[in-house]
C-alpha positions in Angstrom: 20.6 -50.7 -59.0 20.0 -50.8 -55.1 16.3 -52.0 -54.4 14.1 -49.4 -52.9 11.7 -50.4 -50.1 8.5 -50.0 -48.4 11.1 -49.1 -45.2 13.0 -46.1 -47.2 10.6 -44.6 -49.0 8.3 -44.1 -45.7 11.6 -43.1 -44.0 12.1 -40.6 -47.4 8.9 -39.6 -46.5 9.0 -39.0 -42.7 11.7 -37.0 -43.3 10.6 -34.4 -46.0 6.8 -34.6 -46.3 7.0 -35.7 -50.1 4.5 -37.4 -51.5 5.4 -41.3 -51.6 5.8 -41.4 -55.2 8.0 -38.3 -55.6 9.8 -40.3 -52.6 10.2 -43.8 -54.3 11.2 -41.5 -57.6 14.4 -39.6 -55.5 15.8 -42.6 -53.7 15.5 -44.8 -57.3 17.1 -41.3 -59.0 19.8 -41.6 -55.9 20.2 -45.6 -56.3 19.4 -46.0 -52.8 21.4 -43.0 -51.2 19.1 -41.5 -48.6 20.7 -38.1 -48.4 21.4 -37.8 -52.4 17.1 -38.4 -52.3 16.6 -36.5 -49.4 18.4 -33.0 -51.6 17.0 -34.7 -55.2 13.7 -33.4 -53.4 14.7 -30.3 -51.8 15.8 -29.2 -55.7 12.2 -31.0 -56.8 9.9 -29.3 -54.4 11.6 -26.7 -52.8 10.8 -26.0 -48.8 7.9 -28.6 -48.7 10.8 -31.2 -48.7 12.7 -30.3 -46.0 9.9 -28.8 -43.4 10.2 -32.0 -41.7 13.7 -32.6 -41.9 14.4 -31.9 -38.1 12.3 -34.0 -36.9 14.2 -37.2 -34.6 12.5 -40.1 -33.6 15.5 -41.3 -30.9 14.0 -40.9 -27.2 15.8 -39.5 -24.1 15.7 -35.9 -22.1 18.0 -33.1 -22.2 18.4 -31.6 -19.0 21.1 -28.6 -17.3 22.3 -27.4 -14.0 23.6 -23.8 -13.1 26.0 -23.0 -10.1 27.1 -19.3 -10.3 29.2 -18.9 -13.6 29.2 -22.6 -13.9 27.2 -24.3 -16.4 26.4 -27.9 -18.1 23.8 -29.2 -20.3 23.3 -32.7 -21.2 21.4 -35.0 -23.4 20.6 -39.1 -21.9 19.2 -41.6 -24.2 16.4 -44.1 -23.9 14.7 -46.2 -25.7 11.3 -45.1 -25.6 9.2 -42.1 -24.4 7.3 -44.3 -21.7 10.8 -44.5 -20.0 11.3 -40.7 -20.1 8.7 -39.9 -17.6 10.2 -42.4 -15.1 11.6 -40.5 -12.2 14.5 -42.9 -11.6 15.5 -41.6 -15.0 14.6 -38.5 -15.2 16.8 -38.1 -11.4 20.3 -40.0 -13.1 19.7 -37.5 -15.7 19.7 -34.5 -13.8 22.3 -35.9 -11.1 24.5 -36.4 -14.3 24.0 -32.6 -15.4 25.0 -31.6 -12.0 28.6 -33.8 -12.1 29.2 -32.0 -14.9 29.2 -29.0 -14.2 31.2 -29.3 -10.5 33.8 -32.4 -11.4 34.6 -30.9 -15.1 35.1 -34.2 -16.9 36.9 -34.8 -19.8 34.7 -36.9 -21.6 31.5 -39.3 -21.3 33.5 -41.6 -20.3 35.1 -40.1 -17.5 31.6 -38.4 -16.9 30.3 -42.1 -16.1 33.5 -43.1 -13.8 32.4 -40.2 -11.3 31.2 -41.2 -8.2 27.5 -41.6 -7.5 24.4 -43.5 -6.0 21.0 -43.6 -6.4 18.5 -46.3 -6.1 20.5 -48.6 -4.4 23.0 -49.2 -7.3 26.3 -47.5 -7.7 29.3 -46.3 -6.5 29.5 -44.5 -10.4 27.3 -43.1 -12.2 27.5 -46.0 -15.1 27.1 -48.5 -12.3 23.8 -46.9 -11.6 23.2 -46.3 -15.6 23.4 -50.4 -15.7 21.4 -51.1 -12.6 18.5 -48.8 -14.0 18.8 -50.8 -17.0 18.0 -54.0 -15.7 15.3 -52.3 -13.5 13.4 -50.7 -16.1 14.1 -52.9 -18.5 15.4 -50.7 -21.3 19.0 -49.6 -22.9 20.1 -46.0 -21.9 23.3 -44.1 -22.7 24.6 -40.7 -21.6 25.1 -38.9 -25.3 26.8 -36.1 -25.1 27.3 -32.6 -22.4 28.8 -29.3 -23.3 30.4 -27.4 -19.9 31.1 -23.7 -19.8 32.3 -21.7 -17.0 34.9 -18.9 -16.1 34.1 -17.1 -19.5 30.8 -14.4 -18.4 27.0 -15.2 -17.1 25.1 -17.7 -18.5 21.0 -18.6 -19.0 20.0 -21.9 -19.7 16.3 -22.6 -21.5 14.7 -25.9 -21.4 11.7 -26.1 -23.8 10.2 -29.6 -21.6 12.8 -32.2 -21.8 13.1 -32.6 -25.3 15.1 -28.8 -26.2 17.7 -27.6 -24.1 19.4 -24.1 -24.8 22.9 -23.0 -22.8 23.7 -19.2 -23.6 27.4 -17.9 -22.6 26.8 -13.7 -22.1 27.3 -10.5 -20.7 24.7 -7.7 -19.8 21.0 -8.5 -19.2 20.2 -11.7 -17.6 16.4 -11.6 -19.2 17.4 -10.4 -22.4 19.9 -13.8 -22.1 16.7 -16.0 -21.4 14.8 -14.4 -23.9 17.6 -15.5 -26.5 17.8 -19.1 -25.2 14.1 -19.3 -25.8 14.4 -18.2 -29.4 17.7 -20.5 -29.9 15.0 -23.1 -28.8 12.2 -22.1 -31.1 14.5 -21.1 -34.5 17.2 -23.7 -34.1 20.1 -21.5 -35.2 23.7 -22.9 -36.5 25.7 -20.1 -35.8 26.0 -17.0 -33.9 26.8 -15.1 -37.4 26.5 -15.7 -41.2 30.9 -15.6 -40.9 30.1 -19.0 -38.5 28.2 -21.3 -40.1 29.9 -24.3 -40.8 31.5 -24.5 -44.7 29.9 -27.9 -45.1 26.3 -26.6 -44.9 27.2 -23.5 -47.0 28.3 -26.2 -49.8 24.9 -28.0 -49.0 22.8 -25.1 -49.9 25.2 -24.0 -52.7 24.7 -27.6 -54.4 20.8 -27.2 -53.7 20.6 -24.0 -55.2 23.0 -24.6 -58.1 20.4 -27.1 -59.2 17.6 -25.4 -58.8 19.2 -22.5 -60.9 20.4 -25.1 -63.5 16.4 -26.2 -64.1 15.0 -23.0 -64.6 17.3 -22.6 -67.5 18.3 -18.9 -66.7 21.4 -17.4 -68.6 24.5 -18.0 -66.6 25.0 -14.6 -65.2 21.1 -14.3 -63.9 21.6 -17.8 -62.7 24.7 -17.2 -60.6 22.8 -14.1 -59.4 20.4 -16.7 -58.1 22.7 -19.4 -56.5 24.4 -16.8 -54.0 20.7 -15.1 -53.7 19.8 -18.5 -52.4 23.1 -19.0 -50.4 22.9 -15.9 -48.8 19.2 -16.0 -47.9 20.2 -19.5 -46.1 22.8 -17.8 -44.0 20.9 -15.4 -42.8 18.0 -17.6 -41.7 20.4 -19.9 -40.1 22.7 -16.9 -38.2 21.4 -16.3 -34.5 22.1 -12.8 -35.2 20.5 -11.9 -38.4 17.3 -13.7 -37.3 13.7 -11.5 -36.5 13.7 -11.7 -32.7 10.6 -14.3 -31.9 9.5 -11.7 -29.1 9.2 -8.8 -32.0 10.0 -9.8 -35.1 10.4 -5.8 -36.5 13.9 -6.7 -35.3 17.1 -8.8 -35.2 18.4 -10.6 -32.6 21.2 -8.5 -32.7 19.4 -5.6 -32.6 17.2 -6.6 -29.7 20.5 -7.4 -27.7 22.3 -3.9 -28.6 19.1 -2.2 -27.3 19.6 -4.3 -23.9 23.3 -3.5 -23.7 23.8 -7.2 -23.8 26.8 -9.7 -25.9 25.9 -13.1 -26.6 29.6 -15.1 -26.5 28.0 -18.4 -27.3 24.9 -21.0 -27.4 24.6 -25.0 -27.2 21.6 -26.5 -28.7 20.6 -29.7 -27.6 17.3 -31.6 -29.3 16.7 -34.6 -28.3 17.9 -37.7 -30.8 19.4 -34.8 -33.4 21.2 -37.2 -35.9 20.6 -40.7 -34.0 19.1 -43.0 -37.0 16.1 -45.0 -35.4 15.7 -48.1 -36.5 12.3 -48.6 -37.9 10.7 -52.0 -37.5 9.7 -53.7 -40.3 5.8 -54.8 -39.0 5.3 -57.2 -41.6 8.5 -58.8 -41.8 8.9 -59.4 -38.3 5.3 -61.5 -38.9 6.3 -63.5 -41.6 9.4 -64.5 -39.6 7.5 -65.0 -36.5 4.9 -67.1 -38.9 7.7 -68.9 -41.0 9.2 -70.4 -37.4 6.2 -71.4 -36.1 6.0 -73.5 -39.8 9.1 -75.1 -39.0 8.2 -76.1 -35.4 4.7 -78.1 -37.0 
């Protein structure tokens, strides 16, 4: 049996917005596993356990550049939020976005071989990543960037520096901002229900098997309520079958046939989306801090 901490179950907690001894309950239930608790809840208490399940905690900015059909949108990491506000950042950030989108690299790593300057360090853009570091005085990574270009317009949407949106269209150019800034607010998967990925559909289906399996329903009502549930989830998570933020009397889809506009594709970027913070451990660090200073007497 796997010991459950103070650490996990406020982590189980941050996470769902369950109270702590429904949390300590899951993870002992999942033997430790934090995403067999995190859906031990979700069948437990339904939505309240996964309100708070987006939420990230890793720090950086997401920023984009458009030149004529040419697009990029990228996500840099920091350590901390002070450092986000720092314009020497905030400017290798945006410089990156912009050597995207006009040198087309293959990767990250050939993204950080391109030629750059800024503040004295360079002649790349990771020899300028490494002198910021020991400027500042804090880690930073380029993450990840999506290009698009050659396939239609496009309308970028940054919500801050934390949300980024990249939508690939044809037709109306406000109608194509207006759908960023939804992608921003409702945080869609897919474009349609037929595009959202098989292993979230299995996710759900597990959830709602579950659920159907407690309320001890005859096996034909409760099949009824599994794809019920499964097909609810797909349409909340479809771009197109969600209630347009600007009127919610109709879809997205709807909204866009009325504009004479097609929506090809969209990149989401939030800020520290799956990056695992580590959480410090207050008390611990003390008692080692406490336990050296023993030694030294």
């Amino acid at each position: 049996m796997a010991a459950i901490t103070a650490s996990m179950v406020a982590e189980l907690r941050a996470k769902t917005d369950a109270p702590m001894m429904e949390c300590k309950k899951a993870l002992t239930e999942a033997d430790g596993d934090m995403v067999k608790a995190e859906e031990l809840l979700r069948v437990k208490l339904g939505s309240k356990a996964g309100k708070a399940a987006s939420r990230v905690t890793a720090e950086g900015v997401i920023t984009a550049y458009m030149g004529g059909n040419t697009g990029a949108i990228i996500e840099v990491n920091c350590e901390t939020d002070f450092v986000t506000k720092n314009d020497m950042f905030l400017n290798m950030a945006q410089a990156a976005a912009k050597l995207v989108a006009e040198k087309n690299p293959a990767d990250v790593d050939a993204m950080a071989a391109l030629t750059y300057e800024q503040d004295g360090y360079g002649p790349t853009l990771e020899d300028v990543r490494k002198g910021l570091i020991g400027k500042i005085g804090e880690n930073m990574s380029f993450r990840r960037f999506v290009r698009k270009t050659g396939g239609g317009q496009l309308a970028s949407y940054l919500h801050g520096t934390r949300i980024g949106v990249l939508v690939e269209y044809e037709g109306d150019e406000a109608a194509a901002r207006d759908v960023a800034m939804h992608v921003a607010a409702m945080k869609p998967v897919a474009l349609t229900s037929a595009d959202v990925p098989a292993d979230l559909i299995e996710k759900e289906r597990s959830v709602a098997t579950a659920k159907a399996q407690e309320s001890g329903k005859p096996a034909d009502i409760a099949a009824k309520m599994i794809e019920g549930s499964v097909q609810k989830f797909l349409k909340e998570v479809s771009l197109f079958n969600q209630p347009f933020v600007k009127n919610d009397k109709q879809s997205v889809e709807q909204m866009l046939k009325e504009k004479n506009t097609t929506v090809k594709s969209f990149t989401l970027y939030v800020v520290g989306e799956g990056i695992e913070k580590k959480a410090d451990d207050f008390a611990a660090e003390v008692a080692a801090q406490v336990a050296a200073a023993q030694g030294k007497a």
